[in-house]
C-alpha positions in Angstrom: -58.4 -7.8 -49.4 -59.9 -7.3 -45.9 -58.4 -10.5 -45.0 -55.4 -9.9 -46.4 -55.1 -6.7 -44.1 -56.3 -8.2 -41.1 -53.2 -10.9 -41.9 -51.2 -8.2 -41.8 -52.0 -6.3 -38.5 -51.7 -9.8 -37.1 -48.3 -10.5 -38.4 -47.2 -6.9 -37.1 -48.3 -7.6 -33.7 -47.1 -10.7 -33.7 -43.1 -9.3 -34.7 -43.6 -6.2 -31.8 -44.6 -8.8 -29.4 -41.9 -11.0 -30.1 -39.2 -7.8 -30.1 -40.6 -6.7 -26.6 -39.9 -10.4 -25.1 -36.6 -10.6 -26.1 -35.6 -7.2 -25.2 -36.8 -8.2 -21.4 -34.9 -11.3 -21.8 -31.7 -9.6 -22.5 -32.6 -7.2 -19.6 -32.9 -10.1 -17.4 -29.9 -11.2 -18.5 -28.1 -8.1 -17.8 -29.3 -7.9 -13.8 -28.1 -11.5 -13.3 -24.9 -10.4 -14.5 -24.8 -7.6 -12.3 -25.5 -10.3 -9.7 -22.9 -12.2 -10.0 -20.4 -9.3 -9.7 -21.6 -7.4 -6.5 -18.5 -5.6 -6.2 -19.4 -3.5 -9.1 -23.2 -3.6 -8.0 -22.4 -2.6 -4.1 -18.5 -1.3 -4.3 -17.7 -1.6 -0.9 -14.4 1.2 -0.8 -14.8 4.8 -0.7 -13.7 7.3 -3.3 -11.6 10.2 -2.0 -9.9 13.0 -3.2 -6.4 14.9 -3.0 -7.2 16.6 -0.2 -8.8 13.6 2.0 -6.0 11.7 0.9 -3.7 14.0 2.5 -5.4 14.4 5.7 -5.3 9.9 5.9 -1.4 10.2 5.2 -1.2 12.2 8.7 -2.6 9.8 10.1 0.4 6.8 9.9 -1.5 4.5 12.9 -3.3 1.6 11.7 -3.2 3.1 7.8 -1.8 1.2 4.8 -0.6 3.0 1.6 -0.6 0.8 -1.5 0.9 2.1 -4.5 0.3 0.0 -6.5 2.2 1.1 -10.1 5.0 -0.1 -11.4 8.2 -1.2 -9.1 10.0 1.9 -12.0 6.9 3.7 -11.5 7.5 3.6 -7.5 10.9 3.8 -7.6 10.7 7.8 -9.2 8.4 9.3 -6.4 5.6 7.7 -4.2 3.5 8.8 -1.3 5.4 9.0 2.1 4.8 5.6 3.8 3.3 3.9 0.5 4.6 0.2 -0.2 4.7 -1.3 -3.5 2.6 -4.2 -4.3 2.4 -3.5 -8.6 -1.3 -4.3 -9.6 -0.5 -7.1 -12.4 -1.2 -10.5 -12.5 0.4 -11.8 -9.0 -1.6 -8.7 -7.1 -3.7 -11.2 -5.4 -1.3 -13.5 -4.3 0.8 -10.4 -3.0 -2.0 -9.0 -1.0 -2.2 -12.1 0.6 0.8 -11.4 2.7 -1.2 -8.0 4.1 -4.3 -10.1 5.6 -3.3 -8.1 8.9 -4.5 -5.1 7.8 -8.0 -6.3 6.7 -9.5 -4.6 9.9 -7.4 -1.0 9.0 -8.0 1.2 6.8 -6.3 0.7 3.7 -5.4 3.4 0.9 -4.7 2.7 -2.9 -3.3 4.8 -5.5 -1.5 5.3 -8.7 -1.3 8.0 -11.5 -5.1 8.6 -12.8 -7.5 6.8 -9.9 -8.3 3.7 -12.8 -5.7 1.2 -12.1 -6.5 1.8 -8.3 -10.2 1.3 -8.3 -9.4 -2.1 -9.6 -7.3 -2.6 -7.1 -9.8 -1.5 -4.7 -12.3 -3.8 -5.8 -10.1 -6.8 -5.6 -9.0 -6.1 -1.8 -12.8 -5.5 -0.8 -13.5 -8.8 -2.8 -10.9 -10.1 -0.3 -12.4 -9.3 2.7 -10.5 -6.1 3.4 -13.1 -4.1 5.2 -12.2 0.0 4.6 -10.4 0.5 1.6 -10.2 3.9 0.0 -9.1 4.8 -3.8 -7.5 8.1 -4.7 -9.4 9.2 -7.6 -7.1 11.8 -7.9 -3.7 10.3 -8.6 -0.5 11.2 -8.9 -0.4 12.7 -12.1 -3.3 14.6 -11.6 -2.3 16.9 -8.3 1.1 17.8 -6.5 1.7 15.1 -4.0 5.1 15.2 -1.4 6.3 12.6 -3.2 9.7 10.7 -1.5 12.1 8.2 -2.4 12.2 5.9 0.9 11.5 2.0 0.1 9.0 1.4 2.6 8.3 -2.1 4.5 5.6 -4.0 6.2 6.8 -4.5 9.9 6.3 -8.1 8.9 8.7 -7.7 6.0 11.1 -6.1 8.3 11.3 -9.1 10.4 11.6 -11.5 8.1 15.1 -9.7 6.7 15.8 -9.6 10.6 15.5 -13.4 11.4 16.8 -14.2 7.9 20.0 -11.9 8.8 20.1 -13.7 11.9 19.7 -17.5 10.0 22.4 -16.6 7.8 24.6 -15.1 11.0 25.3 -11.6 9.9 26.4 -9.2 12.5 24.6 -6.1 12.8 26.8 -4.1 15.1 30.6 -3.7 14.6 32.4 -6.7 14.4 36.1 -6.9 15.0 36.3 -6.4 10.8 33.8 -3.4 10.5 31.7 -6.1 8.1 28.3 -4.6 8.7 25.4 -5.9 5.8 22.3 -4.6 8.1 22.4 -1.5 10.3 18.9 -1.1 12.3 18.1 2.5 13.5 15.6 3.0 15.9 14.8 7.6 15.8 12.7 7.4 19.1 13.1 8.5 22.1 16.5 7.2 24.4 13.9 6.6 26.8 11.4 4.9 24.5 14.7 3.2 23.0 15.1 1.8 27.1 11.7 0.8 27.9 12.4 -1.8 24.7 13.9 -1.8 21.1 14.4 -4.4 18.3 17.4 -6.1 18.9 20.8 -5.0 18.3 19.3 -1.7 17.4 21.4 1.8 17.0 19.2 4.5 18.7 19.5 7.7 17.3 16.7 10.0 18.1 15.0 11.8 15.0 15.9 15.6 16.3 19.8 14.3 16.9 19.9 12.9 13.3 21.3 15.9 11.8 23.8 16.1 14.1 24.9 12.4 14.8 24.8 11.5 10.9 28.4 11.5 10.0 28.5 8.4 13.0 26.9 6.5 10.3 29.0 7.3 6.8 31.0 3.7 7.0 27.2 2.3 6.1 26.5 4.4 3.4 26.4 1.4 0.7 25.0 -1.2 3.7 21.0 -2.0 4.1 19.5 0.2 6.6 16.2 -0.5 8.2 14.8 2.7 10.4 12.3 2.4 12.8 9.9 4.6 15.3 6.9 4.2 16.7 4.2 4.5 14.4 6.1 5.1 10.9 6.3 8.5 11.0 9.4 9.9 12.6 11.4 6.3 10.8 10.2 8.4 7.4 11.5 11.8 8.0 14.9 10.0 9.0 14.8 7.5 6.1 14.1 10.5 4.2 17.3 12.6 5.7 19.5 9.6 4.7 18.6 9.0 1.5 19.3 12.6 0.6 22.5 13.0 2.6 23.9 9.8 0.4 22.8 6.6 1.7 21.7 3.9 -1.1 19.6 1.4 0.8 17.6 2.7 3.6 14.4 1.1 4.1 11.2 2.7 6.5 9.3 0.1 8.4 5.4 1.6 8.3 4.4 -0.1 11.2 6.2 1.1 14.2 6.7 -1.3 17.5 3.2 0.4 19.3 1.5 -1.4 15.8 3.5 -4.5 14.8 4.0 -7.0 17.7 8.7 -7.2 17.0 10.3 -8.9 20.0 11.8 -6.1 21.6 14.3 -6.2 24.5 
């Protein structure tokens, strides 16, 4: 019997001990995992709220907004100055035409703050260095939300020199054919130190006034530009309302995107 029972106490040891080291092992599995994935260990991108986020959309110079819902999603309301880059499965290779902004801060949202944070981690993981994610998104609080398609000054110069390629006028022609209209809302004297060419300048504060100049465009593509972003959105803004059906905003005025100006 005693032997019996020392078998016992033996055996149970024996079974704990064996438990404990696999337990550890699993641990250790677990950290090498975590390894592996340092943008979950060490995020890299800042969290910020409704109000932070509204503070960083003031702030137009050298800041990229990336909603990135759905194009319908987008298309219904988004944050002034946001452009649309859908997180799904070509995200990556879409980002990869915003390596510019790797350096600037860069700003992702969508309805809830989950969707986003994924997103964040993938630019971080792509070497974009101050990315913030909205945790509160735009479901959750009462954003200005517009309806201005916004471009990359990189976008807008490709539809520039493809307009060009393809020999589109973008002035009057002798038959009134116009398929691009470019409207630059600074200054007449910041529209004379240089302008994109062929550009229409019509200063932001005449806009009101001077709008009915542009009614024979109202089904035409119209690209607006300032110098930062900011003033282009209030006047994208002020045309899409008063009737105009393809106005684009370029986010990145001619003091942040290097357009050949004249």
């Amino acid at each position: 019997m005693k032997l019996n029972y020392k078998f016992k106490v033996i055996l149970v040891e024996s079974i704990l001990f064996l438990s404990l080291s696999s337990m550890i092992g699993c641990n250790s599995k677990n950290n090498e995992n975590k390894i592996i994935q340092p943008s979950q260990h060490t995020k890299g991108y800042e969290n910020i709220d409704a109000k932070d986020t509204e503070k960083l959309l003031e702030e137009t110079e050298n800041v990229l907004v990336i909603d990135i819902r759905s194009d319908d999603e987008y298309e219904k309301g988004h944050l002034i100055n946001a452009i649309n880059i859908p997180y799904d499965n070509d995200f990556k290779s879409e980002i990869s035409e915003i390596t510019d902004y790797k350096d600037k801060t860069v700003l992702v949202y969508c309805k809830t703050g989950n969707r986003s944070e994924n997103a964040a981690i993938k630019l971080v993981d792509n070497g974009f260095k101050n990315v913030k994610n909205v945790i509160e998104g735009v479901d959750e609080y009462n954003y200005n939300l517009v309806k201005v398609d916004n471009i990359t000054g990189k976008e807008a110069e490709e539809i520039i020199n493809d307009a060009k390629r393809d020999k589109i006028n973008y002035d009057d022609d002798e038959d009134g054919n116009d398929n691009i209209i470019i409207i630059d809302v600074r200054s007449e004297k910041d529209f004379k130190t240089g302008h994109i060419e062929n550009a229409i300048n019509i200063p932001l504060e005449d806009l009101d006034n001077r709008i009915n100049e542009l009614n024979n465009y109202k089904d035409k593509e119209i690209i607006v530009y300032s110098a930062t972003g900011k003033r282009s959105a209030e006047a994208a803004e002020k045309l899409v309302k008063s009737g105009f059906n393809d106005v684009d905003n370029v986010v990145d005025g001619v003091s942040e995107y290097n357009f050949k100006l004249r």
